[in-house]
C-alpha positions in Angstrom: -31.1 74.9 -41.9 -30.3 75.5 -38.3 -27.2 74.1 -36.8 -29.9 72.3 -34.2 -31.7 70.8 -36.2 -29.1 68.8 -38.1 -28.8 65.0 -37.0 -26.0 63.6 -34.9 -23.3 62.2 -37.3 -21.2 59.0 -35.7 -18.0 59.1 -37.9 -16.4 55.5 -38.6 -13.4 56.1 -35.8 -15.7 56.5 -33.6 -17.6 53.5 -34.2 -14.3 51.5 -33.6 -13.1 53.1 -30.5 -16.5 52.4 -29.3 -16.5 48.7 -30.3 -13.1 47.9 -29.2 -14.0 49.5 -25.7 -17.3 47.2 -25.5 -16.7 44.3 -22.6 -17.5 40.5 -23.0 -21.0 39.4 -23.8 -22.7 37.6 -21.4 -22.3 34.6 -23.4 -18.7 34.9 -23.6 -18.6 34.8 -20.0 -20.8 31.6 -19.7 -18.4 29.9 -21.9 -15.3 31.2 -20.3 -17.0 30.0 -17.0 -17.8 26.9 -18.1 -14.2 26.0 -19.4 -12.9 26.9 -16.2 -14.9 24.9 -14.7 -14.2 21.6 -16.4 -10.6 22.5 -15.5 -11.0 22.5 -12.2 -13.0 19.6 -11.4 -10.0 17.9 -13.8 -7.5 19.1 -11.3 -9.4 18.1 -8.6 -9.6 14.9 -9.8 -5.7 14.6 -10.2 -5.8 16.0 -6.3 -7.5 13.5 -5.5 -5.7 10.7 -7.2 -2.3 12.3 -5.4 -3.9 12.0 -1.8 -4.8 8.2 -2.8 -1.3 7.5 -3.7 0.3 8.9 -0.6 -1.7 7.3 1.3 -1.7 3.9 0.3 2.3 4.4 -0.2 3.2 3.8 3.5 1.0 1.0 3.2 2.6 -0.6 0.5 6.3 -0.3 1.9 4.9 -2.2 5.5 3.6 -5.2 2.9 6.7 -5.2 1.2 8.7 -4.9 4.7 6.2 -7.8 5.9 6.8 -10.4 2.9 10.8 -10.0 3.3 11.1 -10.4 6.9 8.9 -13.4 6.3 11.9 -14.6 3.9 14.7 -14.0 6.2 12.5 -16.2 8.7 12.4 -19.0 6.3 15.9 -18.7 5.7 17.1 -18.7 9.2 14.6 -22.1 9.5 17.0 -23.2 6.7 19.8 -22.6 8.3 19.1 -23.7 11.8 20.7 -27.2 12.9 17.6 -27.9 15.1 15.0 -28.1 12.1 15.5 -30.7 9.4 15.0 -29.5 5.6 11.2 -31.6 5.1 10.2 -29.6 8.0 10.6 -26.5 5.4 6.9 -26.6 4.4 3.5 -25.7 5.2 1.9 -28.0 8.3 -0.6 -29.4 5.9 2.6 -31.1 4.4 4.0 -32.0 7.2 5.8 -28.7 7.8 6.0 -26.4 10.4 4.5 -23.3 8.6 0.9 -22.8 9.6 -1.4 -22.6 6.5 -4.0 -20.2 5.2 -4.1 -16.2 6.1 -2.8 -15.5 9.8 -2.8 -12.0 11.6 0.4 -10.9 12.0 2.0 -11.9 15.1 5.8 -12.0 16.1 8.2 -15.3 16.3 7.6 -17.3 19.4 10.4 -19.6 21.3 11.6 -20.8 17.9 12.6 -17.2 16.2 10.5 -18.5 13.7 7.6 -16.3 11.9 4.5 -17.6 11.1 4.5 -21.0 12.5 2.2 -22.4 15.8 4.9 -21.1 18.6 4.0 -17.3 17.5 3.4 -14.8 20.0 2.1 -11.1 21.1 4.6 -8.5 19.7 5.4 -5.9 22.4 5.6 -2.3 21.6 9.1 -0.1 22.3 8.0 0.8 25.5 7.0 -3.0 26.2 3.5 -3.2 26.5 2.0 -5.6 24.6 0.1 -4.2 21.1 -3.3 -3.5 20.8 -5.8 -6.3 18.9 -4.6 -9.2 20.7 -0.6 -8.5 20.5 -0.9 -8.4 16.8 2.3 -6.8 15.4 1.8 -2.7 15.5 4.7 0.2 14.7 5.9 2.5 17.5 6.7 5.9 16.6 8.2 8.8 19.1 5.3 11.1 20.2 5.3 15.1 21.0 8.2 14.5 22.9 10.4 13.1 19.6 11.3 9.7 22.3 10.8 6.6 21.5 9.5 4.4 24.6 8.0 7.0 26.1 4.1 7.4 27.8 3.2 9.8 24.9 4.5 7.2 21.6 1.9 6.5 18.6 0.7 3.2 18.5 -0.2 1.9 15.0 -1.5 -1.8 14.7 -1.2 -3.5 11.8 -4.2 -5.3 12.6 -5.5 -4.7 8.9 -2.8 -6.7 7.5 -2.7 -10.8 7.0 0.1 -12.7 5.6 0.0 -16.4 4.1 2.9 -18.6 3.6 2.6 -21.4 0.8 5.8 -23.4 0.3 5.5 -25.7 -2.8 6.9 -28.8 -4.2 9.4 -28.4 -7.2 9.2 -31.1 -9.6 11.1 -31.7 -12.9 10.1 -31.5 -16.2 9.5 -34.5 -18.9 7.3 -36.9 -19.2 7.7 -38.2 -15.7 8.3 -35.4 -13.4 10.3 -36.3 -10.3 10.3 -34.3 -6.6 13.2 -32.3 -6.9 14.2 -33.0 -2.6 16.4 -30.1 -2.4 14.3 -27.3 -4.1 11.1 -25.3 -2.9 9.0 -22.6 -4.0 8.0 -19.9 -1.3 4.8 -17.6 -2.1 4.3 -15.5 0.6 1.3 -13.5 0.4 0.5 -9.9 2.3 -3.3 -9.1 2.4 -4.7 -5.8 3.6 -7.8 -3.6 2.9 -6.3 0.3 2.4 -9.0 3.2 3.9 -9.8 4.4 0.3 -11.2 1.2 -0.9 -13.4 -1.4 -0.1 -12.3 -4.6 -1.9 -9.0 -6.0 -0.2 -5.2 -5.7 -2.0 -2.4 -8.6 -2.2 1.2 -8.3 -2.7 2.6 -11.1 -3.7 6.4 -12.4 -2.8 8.0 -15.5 -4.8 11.0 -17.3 -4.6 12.6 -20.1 -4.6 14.9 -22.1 -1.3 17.5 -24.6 -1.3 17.9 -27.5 1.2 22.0 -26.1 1.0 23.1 -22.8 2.5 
């Protein structure tokens, strides 16, 4: 028979090489496209979550910063020979601590936080904050100077704070006042730009009538 008439022959090594040389299938790459996919919108979300915390962080730290100065405010009340110890309580109770969620202003004549005295806070350069003199940070500007024309302004006009000082009373059958003991609860509201539903943190201890 003639050489050109004899069929092609496609030995076994051949077949092999051929195979292993072969690319993906296009439904190997749908699935490989797909599973990278679903990671990525997994990091993303993590991303995202990241960029929540940071932010709210700062925000966090000025509540905490908020609720402790409001402690050392109570304690210097405490401590001051001009205001007796049953003035140590909200005015509802005959105290001089205004009740009920107040925008944050700075001590007044009596160096007192969060009572009916309180006045505009002033920023570094001595203007008086933005929102009606509610409390706001100063921070140095292009120029790296505090108290100068170009400083960043931030008003803490989201924040609230609340003051509760409660009556301690024994335990037993017939609780008694205890007159030299009080429980402070001083609350820090505020509404971060990620959400929509307000966020509290929460400050309790306890003062003594002796210092």
């Amino acid at each position: 028979m003639d050489a050109a008439m004899k069929k092609p022959t496609i030995s076994m090594r051949t077949f092999r090489y051929a195979a292993a040389q072969g690319g993906f299938s296009l439904i190997e790459v749908m699935i490989s496209v797909a599973i990278l996919t679903i990671g990525s919108i997994g990091l993303l979300g993590v991303f995202g979550l990241a960029v929540k915390a940071t932010q709210t962080t700062q925000e966090d730290m000025v509540s905490r910063q908020l609720a402790a100065e409001t402690m050392e405010s109570i304690y210097t009340a405490r401590n001051s020979a001009e205001i007796g110890w049953p003035a140590i309580a909200n005015v509802s109770n005959g105290g001089i601590f205004v009740d009920g969620l107040q925008n944050i202003k700075c001590a007044g004549p009596d160096g007192i936080l969060d009572t009916a005295d309180d006045a505009s806070c002033l920023t570094a350069s001595g203007a008086t904050c933005p929102n009606g003199g509610i409390e706001c940070l100063t921070e140095p500007g292009p120029d790296g100077v505090l108290g100068t024309a170009d400083d960043v302004v931030l008003s803490l006009a989201n924040y609230q704070r609340q003051v509760q000082i409660l009556p301690l009373y024994t335990t037993g059958a017939n609780p008694t006042l205890i007159q030299t003991l009080a429980q402070v609860s001083i609350t820090i509201q505020y509404t971060p730009p990620s959400q929509s539903t307000p966020k509290q943190y929460v400050l309790n201890e306890y003062v003594s009538a002796y210092h």
